[in-house]
TIMAR-286367 format. One record per residue (C-alpha): residue in one letter; x, y, z. Coordinates in steps of 0.2 Angstrom, whole numbers, plus 5000, padded with zeros to 4 digits. Layout:
# TIMAR-286367
AXYZ ...
***
This chain:
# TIMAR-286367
X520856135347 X519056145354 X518455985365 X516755945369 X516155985386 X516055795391 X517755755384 X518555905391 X517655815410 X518655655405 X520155715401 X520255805418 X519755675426 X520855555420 X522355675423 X521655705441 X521855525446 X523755515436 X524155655446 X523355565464 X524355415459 X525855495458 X525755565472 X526055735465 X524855875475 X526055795491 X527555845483 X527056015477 X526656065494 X528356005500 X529056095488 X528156255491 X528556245510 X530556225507 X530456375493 X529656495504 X530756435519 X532256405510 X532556525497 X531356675500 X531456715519 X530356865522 X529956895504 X528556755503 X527156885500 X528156905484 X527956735479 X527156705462 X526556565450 X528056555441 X529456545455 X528556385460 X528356325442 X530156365441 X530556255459 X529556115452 X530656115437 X532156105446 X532055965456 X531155865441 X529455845445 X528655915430 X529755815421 X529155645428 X527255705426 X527655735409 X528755555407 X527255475414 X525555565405 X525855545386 X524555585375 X524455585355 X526055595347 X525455745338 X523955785347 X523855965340 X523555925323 X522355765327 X520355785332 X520455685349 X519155565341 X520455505326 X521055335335 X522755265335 X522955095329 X523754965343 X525454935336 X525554765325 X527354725335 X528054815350 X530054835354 X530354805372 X531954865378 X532954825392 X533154905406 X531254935409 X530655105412 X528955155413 X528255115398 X527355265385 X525755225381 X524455315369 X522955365378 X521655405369 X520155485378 X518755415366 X519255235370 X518855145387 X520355055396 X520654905407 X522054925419 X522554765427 X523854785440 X524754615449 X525054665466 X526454515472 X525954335471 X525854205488 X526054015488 X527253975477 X527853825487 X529353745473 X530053885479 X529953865498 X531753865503 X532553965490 X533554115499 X533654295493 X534754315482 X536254425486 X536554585477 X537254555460 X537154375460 X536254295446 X534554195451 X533054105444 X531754225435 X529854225432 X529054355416 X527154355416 X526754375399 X524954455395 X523854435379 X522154535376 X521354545359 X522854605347 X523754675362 X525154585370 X526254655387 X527754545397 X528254605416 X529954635418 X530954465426 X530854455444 X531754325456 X530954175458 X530054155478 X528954075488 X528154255486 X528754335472 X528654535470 X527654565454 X527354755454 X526754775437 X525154855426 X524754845410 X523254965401 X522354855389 X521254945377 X519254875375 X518454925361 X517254815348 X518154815332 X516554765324 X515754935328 X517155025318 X518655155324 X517455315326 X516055215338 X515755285354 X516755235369 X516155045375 X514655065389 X514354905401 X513354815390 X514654835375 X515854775387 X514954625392 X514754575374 X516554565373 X517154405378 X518854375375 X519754325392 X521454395397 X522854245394 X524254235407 X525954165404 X527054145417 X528754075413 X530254035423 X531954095418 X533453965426 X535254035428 X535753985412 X534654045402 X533353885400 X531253925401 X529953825408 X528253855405 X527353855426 X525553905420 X524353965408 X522854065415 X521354125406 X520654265416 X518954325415 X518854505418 X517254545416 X516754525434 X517254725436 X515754775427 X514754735441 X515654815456 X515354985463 X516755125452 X517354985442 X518854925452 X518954745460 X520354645467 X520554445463 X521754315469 X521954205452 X522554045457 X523653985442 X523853795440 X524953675433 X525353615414 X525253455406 X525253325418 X525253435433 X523653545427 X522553515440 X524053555454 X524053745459 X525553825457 X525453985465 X524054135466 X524354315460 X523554455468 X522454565453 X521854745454 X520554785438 X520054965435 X519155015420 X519655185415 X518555305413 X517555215426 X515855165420 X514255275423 X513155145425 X513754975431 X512854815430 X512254695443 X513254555447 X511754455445 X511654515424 X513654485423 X513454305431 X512054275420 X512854325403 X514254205408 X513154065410 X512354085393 X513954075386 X514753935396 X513153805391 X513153885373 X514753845371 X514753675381 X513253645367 X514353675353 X515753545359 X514553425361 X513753425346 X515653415338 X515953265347 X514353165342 X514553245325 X516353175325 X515952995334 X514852975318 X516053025305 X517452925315 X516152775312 X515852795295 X517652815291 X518052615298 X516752555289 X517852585272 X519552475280 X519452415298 X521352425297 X520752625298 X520952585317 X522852585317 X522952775308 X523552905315 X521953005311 X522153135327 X520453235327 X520553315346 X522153355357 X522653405370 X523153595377 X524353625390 X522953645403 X522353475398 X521053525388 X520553425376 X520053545359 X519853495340 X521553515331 X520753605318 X520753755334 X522653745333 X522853825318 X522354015311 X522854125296 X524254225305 X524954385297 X526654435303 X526754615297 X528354675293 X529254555304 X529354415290 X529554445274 X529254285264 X528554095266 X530354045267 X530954185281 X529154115291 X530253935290 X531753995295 X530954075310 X530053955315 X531353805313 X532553915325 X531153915340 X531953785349 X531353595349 X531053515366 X529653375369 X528353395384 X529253345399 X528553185407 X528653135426 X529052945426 X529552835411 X528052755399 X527952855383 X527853005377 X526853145388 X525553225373 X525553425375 X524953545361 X525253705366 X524453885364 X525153985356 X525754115367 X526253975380 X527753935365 X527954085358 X528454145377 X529453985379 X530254005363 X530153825362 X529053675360 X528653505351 X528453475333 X526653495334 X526953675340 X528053725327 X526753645314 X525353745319 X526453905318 X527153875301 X525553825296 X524953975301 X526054115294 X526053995277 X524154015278 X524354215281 X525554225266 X523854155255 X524853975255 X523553815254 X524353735270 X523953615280 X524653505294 X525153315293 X525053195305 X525853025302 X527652945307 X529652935300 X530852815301 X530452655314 X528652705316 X529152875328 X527452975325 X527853155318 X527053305311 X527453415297 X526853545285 X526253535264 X525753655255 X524753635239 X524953735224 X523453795214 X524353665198 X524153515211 X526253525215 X526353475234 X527853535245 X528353455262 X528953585274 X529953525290 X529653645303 X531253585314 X532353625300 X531553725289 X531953595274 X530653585260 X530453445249 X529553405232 X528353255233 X528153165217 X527052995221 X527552825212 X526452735204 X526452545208 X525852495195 X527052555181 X528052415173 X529752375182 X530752455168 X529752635171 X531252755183 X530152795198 X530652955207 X531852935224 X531053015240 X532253135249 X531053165265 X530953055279 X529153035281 X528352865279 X526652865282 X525053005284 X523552985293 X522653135290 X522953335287 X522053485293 X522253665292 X520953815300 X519353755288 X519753585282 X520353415291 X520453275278 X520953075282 X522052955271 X520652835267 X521952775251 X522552575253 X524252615256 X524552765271 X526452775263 X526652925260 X527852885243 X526152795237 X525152935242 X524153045229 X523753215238 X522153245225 X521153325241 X519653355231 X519353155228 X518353095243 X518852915236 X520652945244 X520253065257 X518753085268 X518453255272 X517453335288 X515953435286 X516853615284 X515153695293 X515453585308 X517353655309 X516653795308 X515253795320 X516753775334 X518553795328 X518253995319 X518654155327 X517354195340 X516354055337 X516754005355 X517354105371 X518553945376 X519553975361 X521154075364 X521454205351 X522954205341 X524254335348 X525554465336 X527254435333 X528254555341 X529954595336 X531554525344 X532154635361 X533954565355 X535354705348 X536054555336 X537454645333 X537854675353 X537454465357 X538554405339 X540154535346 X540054445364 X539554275358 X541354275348 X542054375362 X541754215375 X542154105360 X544054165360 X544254135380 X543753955376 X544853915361 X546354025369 X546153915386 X545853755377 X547553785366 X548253835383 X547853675391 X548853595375 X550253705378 X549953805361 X549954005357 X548554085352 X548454245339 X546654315331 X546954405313 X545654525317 X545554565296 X545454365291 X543854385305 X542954515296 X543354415279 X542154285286 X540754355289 X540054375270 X540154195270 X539254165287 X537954295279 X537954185264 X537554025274 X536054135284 X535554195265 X535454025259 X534553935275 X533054055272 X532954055252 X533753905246 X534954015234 X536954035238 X537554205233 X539154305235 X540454155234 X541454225221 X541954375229 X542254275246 X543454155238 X544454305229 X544554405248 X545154235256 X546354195241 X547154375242 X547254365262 X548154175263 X550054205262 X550954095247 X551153905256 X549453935265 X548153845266 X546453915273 X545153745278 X543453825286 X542053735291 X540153805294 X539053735310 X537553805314 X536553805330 X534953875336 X535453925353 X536754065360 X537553975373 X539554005369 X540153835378 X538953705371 X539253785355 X541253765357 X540853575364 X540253535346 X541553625338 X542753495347 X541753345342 
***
């Protein structure tokens, strides 16, 4: 395989500085030394190429150059110019190791390195945790256009060790895969910020969300070899957001470095234009919505009382259309259906935003990656998620803003079929229900359909594009008529001014969607020691009532088609396999038997709560 001159350069130079930063030219030379001392005496003038290629061997330090630089998979039988697509999910395994990355020498990379952090003061006088013992955790989870990293968990400190980088590829996507590799003023054009989640892991197992950091890289282009050093101060959520939190240290490098840098003053400039292009944008939204909110209370003052929600709030405080919330999101192969994208959603775990202090509830939409990292939110979170993947499977959905029973506002998600048929979808449960509206007028004689969902009344619905408010007499839901194309029940937004702020790239503030990644959970590994701890706590708890204990290991396996039944039928709505369930257990239950079972289902993995229900 031939390489252009210039590419042959690069690729030396980049394996030079892997091999400065491992330190390796140091340890050849010891090597060397101990081999001519050690194992040759007065032989050395014998000494060839391949005895020390054969020391090096031995004690592993080709090994862990090789572990470390890892090219195209099959880099032989591909040009260096073909590129390798960034992975749609990545599998993150414990325990970390140095993770293999695909460098491809035609591509430019950012590598952003967090060097420790200072100043986390909630964590003052919190002692070093003893050897073994288990302590408070903090992952710093990193998102940058279609590329997503998390650090591996680190004790919580006044000032934590973070020693991690991450190698984020910049490339225009717009200029297609076979463009040359990004110069300064490509770069420049690019800008997407780098979002920083850092979450905090307690002892048993419960996550916090401490900040959310949008950091904007492109300072680097502007300094001398294209490496710069920050100290990001991260700040507070919800409340607390305008509260520091603690500062990371940040090494970026752009790999290979830059020819030609910018000035500082070009860099600084570009990201003014932006920031008062973008302020622009929001401003004219908001007197564009001012004026549409006006014209909407002319048709009913009693407007006044909907819940016609056009802006919320982030969990930086930010206040962003909630039209920005929502995106078509594709999931790959990790969901297979609209009803698996339920089911997934439903078992992210439900927590309202937590609120210092009594007096209502503490409003807190969050970005996506702050509760996909979480793995737990509000209702409104899970609404724009399954919103979203409903939206990516070619679905015409959209979220609803109204209340349930006694007034509690709520959000949920409909979708609306191409034949007018509208479908509620409750993200907390992954429930769907058919909406047929009654008509008040029909006679009293006239059977009027029985609602099964708890929903009473709607405001308004918005998806990506469209965001529509109930401007029908009645906001009952049961009365409602979902005929979205009749500006006579629902007054619609101007799509154009959506999409002048709340499309992809139409303004830098916007955070991009992140990819779903796969689970780092071995199911099979959790389930075994889930039931493992399960028969500790029944045995001691029959113990404690002066009963034996005895497990039929067979009668447990019999089980499990039904428990996959149950799973089967939470994420299609069909029940399969009972027959042959009922004919196992019927074979297995001795003459004078009787075998009573009873399903429960929980979205967490905590063995003692889960046995604490069992007892109720």
């Amino acid at each position: 395989m031939s390489l252009p001159p210039e590419k042959a350069t690069e690729l030396k130079q980049i394996i030079h500085e892997q091999l400065n930063r491992m330190n390796v030219h140091s340890k050849i030379r010891e090597v060397l030394a101990e081999t001519i001392k050690d194992e040759l005496g007065d032989e050395s003038h014998n000494f060839s190429e391949e005895d020390l290629i054969k020391a090096l061997r031995r004690r592993g330090i080709i090994d862990d150059v090789m572990k470390e630089l890892h090219f195209l998979e099959d880099g032989l039988s591909r040009e260096f110019t073909s590129t390798p697509k960034p992975a749609i999910h990545f599998v993150d395994k414990e325990p970390r190791t140095l993770k293999k990355t695909n460098i491809d020498p035609s591509r430019r990379y950012l590598h952003l390195q967090v060097l420790g952090g200072k100043a986390f003061l909630e964590h003052l006088q919190e002692l070093d945790p003893l050897p073994g013992q288990v302590c408070s955790t903090f992952t710093l989870s990193l998102h940058f256009r279609n590329q997503r990293f998390r650090s591996k968990p680190i004790p919580c400190a006044c000032e934590p060790d973070f020693q991690d980088g991450f190698l984020l590829e910049v490339h225009k996507d717009s200029l297609g895969d076979a463009s040359r590799m990004a110069d300064a003023t490509t770069l420049l054009s690019i800008c997407d910020p780098i979002q920083l989640v850092l979450i905090k892991t307690d002892t048993s197992g419960e996550t916090t969300l401490v900040a959310s950091h949008f950091l904007e890289w492109r300072s680097v282009l502007g300094v001398d070899r294209g490496v710069t050093s920050l100290a990001v101060e991260l700040q507070g959520v919800g409340a607390e957001c305008k509260i520091p939190v603690g500062v990371l240290n940040v090494k970026l490098e752009l790999y290979p470095p830059l020819t030609q840098t910018l000035s500082p003053e070009i860099v600084n400039t570009q990201l003014t234009l932006e920031r008062q292009k973008t302020a622009e944008k929001e401003r004219l939204f908001l007197v564009y919505a001012k004026q549409w909110w006006r014209e909407y209370l002319q048709i009913r003052p009693s407007h006044n009382s909907r819940l016609v929600k056009i802006f919320a709030q982030d969990e930086n405080g930010v206040n962003r259309p909630v039209c920005s919330y929502v995106r078509s999101l594709r999931a790959g192969r990790l969901l297979d259906t609209p009803r698996q994208a339920a089911r997934f959603v439903n078992v992210l775990g439900y927590e309202k935003a937590p609120v210092v202090g009594g007096g209502g509830k503490q409003e807190q939409w969050c970005t996506m990656l702050a509760f996909l990292c979480r793995n737990k939110g509000d209702c409104e979170d899970h609404c724009t998620l399954l919103c979203s993947l409903l939206l990516g499977f070619g679905l015409d959905a959209y979220v609803c803003v109204g209340t349930k029973g006694r007034g509690v506002a709520h959000t949920w998600v409909m979708t609306y079929g191409t034949d007018g048929a509208v479908t509620f979808w409750e993200s907390l449960t992954g429930q769907r229900y058919v909406h047929k509206p009654i008509n008040p007028d029909d006679p009293p004689l006239v059977e009027q359909p029985k609602p099964l969902y708890p929903y009473k009344t709607i405001g308004c619905l918005f998806n990506h594009q469209r965001f529509l408010a109930n401007c029908q007499p009645s906001d009952s839901v049961d009365l409602c008529v979902f005929d979205l194309n009749d500006e006579s029940r629902w007054k619609p937004m101007s799509e154009e001014a959506i999409k002048s702020i709340c499309s992809p790239g139409s303004t830098p503030s916007l955070p991009l969607f992140p990819p779903l990644c796969s689970s780092l959970l071995d199911s099979a590994a959790e389930s075994n020691e889930i039931e493992l701890q399960l028969r500790v706590l029944v045995t001691e708890h029959r113990k404690d009532l002066g009963l034996a204990t005895v497990w039929d290991d067979q009668l447990s396996y019999l089980l499990s088609p039904a428990l996959a039944a149950y799973e089967i039928e939470r994420t299609t709505g069909i029940s399969a396999g009972n027959e042959e369930f009922q004919d196992a257990i019927r074979r297995a239950v001795p003459d004078g038997h009787t075998f009573k079972g009873f399903p429960i289902h929980f979205v967490h993995r905590n063995a003692r709560r889960a046995f604490a229900t069992c007892l109720r």
